[in-house]
PyMOL Python script that loads the backbone (N, CA, C, O; Angstrom):
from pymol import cmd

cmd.read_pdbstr("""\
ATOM      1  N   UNK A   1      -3.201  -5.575  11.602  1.00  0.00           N
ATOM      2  CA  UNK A   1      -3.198  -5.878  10.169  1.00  0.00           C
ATOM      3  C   UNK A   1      -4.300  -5.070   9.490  1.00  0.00           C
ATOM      4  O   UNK A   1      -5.385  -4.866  10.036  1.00  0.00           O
ATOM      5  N   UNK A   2      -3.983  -4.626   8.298  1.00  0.00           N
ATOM      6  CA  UNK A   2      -5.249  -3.714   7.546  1.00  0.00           C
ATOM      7  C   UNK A   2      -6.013  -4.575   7.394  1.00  0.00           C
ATOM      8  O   UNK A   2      -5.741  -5.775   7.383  1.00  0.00           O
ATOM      9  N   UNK A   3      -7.553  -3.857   7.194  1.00  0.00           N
ATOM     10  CA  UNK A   3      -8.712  -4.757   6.916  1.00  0.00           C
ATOM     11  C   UNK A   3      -8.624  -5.257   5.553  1.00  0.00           C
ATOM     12  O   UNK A   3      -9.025  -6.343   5.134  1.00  0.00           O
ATOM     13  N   UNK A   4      -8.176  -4.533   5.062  1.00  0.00           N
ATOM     14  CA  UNK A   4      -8.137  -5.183   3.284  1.00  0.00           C
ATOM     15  C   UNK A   4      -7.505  -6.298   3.554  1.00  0.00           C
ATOM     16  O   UNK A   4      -8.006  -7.173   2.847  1.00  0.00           O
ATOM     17  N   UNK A   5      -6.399  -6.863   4.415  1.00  0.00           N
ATOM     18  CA  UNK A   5      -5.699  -8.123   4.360  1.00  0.00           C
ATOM     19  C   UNK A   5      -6.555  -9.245   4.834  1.00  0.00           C
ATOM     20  O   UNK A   5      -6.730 -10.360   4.343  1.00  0.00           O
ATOM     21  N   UNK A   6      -7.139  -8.586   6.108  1.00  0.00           N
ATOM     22  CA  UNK A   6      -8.051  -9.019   7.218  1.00  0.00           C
ATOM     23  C   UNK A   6      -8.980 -10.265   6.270  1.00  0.00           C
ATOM     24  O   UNK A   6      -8.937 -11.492   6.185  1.00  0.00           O
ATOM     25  N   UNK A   7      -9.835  -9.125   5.626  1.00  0.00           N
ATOM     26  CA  UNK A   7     -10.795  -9.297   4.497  1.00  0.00           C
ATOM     27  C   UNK A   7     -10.305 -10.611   3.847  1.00  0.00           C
ATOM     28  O   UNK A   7     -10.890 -11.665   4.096  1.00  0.00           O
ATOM     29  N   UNK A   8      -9.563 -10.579   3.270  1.00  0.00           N
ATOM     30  CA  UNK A   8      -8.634 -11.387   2.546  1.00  0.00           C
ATOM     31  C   UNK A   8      -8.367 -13.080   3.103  1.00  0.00           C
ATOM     32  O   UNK A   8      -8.295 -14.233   2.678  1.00  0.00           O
ATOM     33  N   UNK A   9      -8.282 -12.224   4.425  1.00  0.00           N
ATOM     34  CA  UNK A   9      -7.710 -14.061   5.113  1.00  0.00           C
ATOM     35  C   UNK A   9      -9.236 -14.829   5.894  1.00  0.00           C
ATOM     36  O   UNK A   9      -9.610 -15.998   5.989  1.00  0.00           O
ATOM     37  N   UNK A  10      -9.723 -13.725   6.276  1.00  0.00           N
ATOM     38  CA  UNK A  10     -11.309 -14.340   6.621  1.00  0.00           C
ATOM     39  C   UNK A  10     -12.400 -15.166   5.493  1.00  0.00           C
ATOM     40  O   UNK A  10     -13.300 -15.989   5.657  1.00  0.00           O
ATOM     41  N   UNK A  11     -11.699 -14.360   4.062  1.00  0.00           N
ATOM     42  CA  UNK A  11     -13.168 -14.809   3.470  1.00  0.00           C
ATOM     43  C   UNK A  11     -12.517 -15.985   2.078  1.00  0.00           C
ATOM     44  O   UNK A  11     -13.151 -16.638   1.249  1.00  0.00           O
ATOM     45  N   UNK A  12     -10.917 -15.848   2.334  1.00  0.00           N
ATOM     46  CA  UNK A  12     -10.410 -17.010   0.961  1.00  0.00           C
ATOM     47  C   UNK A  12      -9.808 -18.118   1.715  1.00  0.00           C
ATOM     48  O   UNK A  12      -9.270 -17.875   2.796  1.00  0.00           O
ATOM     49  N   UNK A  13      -9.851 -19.359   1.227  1.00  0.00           N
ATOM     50  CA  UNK A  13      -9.197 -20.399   2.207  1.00  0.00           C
ATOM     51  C   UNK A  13      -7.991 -20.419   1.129  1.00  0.00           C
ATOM     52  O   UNK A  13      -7.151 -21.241   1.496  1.00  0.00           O
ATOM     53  N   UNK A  14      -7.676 -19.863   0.074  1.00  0.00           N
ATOM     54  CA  UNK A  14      -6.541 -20.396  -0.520  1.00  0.00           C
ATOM     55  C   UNK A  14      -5.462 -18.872  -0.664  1.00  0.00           C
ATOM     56  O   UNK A  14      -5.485 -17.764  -1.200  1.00  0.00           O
ATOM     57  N   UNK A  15      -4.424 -19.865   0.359  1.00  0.00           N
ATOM     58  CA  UNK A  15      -3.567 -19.163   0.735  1.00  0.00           C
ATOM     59  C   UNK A  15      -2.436 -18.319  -0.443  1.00  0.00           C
ATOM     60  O   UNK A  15      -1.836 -17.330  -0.021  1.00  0.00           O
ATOM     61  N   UNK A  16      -2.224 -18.746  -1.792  1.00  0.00           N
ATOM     62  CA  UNK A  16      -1.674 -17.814  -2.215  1.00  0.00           C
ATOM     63  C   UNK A  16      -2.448 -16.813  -2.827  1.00  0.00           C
ATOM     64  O   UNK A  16      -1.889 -15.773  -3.173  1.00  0.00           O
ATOM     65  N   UNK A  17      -3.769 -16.987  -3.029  1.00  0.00           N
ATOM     66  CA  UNK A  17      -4.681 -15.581  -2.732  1.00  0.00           C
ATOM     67  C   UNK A  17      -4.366 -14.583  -1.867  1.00  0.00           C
ATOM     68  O   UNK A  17      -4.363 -13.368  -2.062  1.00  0.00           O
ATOM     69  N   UNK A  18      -3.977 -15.496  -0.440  1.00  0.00           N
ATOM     70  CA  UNK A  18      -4.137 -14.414   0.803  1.00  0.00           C
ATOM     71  C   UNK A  18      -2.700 -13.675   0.728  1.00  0.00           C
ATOM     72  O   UNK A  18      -2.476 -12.556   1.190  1.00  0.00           O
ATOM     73  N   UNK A  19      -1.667 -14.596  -0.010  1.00  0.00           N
ATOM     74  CA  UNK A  19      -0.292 -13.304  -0.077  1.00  0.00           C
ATOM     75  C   UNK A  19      -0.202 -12.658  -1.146  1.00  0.00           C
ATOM     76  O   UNK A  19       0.607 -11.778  -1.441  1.00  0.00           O
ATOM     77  N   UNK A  20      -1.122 -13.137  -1.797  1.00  0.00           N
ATOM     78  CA  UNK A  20      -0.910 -12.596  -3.065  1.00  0.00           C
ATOM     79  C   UNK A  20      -1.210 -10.483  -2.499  1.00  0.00           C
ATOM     80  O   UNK A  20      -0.396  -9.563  -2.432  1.00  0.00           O
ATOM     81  N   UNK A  21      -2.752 -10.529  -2.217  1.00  0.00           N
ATOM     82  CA  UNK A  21      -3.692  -9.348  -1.612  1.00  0.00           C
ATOM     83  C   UNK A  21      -2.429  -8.699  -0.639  1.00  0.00           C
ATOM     84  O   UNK A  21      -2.193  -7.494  -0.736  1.00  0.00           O
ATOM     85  N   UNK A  22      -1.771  -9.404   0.136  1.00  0.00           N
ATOM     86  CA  UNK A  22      -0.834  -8.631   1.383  1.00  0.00           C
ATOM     87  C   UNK A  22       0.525  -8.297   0.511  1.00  0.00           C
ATOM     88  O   UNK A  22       1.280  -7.515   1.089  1.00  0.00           O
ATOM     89  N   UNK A  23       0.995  -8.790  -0.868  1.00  0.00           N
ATOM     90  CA  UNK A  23       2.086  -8.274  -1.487  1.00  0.00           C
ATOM     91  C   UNK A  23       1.706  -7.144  -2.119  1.00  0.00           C
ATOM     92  O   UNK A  23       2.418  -6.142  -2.045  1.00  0.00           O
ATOM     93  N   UNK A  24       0.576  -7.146  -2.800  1.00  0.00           N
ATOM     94  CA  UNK A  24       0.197  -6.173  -3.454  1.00  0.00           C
ATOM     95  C   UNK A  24      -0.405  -4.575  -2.900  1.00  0.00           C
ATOM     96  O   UNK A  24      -0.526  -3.533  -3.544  1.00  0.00           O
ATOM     97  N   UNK A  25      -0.814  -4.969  -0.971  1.00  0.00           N
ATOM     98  CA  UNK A  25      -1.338  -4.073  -0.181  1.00  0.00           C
ATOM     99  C   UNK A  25       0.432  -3.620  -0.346  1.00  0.00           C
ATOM    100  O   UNK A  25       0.771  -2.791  -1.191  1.00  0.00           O
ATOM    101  N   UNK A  26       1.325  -4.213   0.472  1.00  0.00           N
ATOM    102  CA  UNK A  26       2.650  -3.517   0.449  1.00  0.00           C
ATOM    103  C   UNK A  26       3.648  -2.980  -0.892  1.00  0.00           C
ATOM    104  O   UNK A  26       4.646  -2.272  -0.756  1.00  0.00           O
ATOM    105  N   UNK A  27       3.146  -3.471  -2.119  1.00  0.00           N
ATOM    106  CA  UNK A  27       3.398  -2.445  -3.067  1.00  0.00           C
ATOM    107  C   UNK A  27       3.051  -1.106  -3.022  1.00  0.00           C
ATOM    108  O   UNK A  27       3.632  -0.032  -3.177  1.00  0.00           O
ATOM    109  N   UNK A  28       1.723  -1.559  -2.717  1.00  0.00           N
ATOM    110  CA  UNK A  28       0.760   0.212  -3.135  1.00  0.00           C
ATOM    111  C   UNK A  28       1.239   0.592  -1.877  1.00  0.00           C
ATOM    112  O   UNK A  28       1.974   1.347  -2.512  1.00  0.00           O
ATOM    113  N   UNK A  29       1.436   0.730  -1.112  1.00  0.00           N
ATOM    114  CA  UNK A  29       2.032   1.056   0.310  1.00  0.00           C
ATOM    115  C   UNK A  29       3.372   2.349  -0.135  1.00  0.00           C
ATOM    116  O   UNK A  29       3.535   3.566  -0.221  1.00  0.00           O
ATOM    117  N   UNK A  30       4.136   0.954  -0.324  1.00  0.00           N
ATOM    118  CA  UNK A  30       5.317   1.946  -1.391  1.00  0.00           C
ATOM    119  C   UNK A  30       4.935   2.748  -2.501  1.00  0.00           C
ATOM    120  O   UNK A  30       5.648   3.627  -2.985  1.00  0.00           O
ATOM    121  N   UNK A  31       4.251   2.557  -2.740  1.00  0.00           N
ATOM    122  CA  UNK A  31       4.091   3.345  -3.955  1.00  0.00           C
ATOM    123  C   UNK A  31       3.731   4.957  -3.373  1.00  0.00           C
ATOM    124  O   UNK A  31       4.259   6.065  -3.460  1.00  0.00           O
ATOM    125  N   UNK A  32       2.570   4.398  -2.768  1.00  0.00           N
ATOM    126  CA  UNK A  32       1.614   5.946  -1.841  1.00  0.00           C
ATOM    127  C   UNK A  32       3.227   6.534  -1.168  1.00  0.00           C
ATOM    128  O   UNK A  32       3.515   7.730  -1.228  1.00  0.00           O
ATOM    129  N   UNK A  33       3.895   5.800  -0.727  1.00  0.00           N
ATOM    130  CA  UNK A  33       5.136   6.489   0.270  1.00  0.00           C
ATOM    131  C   UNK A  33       6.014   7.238  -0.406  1.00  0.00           C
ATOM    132  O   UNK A  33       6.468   8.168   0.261  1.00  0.00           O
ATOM    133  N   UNK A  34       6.633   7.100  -2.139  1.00  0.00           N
ATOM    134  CA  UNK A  34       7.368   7.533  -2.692  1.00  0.00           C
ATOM    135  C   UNK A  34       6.706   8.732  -3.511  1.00  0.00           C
ATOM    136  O   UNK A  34       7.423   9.529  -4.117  1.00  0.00           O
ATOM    137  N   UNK A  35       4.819   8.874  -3.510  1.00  0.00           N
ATOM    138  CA  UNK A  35       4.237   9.831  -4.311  1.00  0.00           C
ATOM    139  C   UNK A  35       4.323  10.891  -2.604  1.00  0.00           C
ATOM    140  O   UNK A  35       4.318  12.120  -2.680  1.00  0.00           O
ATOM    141  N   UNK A  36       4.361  10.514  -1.874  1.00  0.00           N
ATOM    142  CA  UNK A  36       4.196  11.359  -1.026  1.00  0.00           C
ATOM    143  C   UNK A  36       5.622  12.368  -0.353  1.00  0.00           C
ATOM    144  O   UNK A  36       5.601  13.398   0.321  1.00  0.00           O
ATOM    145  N   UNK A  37       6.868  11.486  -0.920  1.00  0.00           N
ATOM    146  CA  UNK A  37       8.028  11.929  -1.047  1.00  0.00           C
ATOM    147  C   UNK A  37       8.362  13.290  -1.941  1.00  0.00           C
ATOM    148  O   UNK A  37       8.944  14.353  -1.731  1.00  0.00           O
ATOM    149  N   UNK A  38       7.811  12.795  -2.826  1.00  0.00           N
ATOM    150  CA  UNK A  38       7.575  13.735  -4.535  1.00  0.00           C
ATOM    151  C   UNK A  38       6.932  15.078  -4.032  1.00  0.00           C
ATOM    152  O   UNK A  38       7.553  16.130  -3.883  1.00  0.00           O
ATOM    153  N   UNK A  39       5.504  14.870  -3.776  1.00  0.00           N
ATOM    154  CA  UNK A  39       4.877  15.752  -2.803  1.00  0.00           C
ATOM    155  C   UNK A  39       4.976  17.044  -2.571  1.00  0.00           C
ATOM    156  O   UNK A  39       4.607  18.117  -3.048  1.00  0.00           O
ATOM    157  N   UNK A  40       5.899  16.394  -1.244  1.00  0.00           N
ATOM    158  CA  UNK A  40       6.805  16.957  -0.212  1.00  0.00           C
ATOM    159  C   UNK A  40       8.105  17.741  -0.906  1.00  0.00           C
ATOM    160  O   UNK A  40       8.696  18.641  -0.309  1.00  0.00           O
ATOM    161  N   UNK A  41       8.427  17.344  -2.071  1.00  0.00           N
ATOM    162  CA  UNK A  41       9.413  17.323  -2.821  1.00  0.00           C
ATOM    163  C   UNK A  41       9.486  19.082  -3.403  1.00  0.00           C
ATOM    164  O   UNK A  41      10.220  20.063  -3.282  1.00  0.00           O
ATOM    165  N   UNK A  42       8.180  18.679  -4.097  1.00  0.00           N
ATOM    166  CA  UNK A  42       7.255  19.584  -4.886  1.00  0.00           C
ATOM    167  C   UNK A  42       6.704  21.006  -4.467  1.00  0.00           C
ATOM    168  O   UNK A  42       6.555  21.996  -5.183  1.00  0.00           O
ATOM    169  N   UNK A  43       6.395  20.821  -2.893  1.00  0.00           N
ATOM    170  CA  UNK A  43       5.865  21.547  -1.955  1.00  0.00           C
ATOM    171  C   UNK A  43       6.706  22.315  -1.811  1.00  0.00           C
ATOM    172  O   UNK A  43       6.268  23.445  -2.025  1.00  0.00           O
ATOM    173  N   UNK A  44       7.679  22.309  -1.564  1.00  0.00           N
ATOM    174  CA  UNK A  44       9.220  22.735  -1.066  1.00  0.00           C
ATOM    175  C   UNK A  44       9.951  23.902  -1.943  1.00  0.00           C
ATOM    176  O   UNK A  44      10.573  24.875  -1.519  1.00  0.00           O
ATOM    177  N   UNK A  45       9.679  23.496  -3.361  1.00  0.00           N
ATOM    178  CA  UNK A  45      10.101  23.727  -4.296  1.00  0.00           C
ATOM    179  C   UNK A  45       8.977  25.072  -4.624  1.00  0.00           C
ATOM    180  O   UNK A  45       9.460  26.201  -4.537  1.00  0.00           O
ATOM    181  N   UNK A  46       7.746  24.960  -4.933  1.00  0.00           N
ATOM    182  CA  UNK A  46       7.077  26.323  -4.610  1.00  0.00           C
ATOM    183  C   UNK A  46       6.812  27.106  -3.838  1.00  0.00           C
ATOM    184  O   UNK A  46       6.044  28.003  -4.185  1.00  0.00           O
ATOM    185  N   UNK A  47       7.503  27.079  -2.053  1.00  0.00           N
ATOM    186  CA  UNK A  47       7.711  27.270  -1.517  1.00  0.00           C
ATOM    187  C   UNK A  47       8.614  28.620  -1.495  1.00  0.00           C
ATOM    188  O   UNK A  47       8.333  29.637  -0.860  1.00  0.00           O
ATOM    189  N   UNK A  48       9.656  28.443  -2.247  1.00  0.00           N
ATOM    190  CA  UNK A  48      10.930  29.107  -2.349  1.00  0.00           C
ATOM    191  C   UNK A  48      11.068  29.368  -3.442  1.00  0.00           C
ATOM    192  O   UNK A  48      12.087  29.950  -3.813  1.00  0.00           O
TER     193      UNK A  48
END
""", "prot")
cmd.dss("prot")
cmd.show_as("cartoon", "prot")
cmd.util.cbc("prot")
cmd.orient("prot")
């Protein structure tokens, strides 16, 4: 588990805090995954 979640579940006892931090780690997750698509996208494209 990432430490940011880690963090999260060690130091809050209230649990929709703790999913709240692990929904929002897996947004930005997606998010970083689809800028990195683009990217790649982009790369490709000046490439050729």
């Amino acid at each position: 588990m990432n430490s940011v979640i880690d963090a999260a579940y060690r130091h809050s006892g209230n649990k929709y805090l703790q999913d709240k931090v692990a929904s929002n780690y897996n947004e930005i997750q997606v998010i970083l995954s689809k800028i990195e698509e683009e990217q790649d996208k982009i790369l490709e494209r000046l490439k050729n």
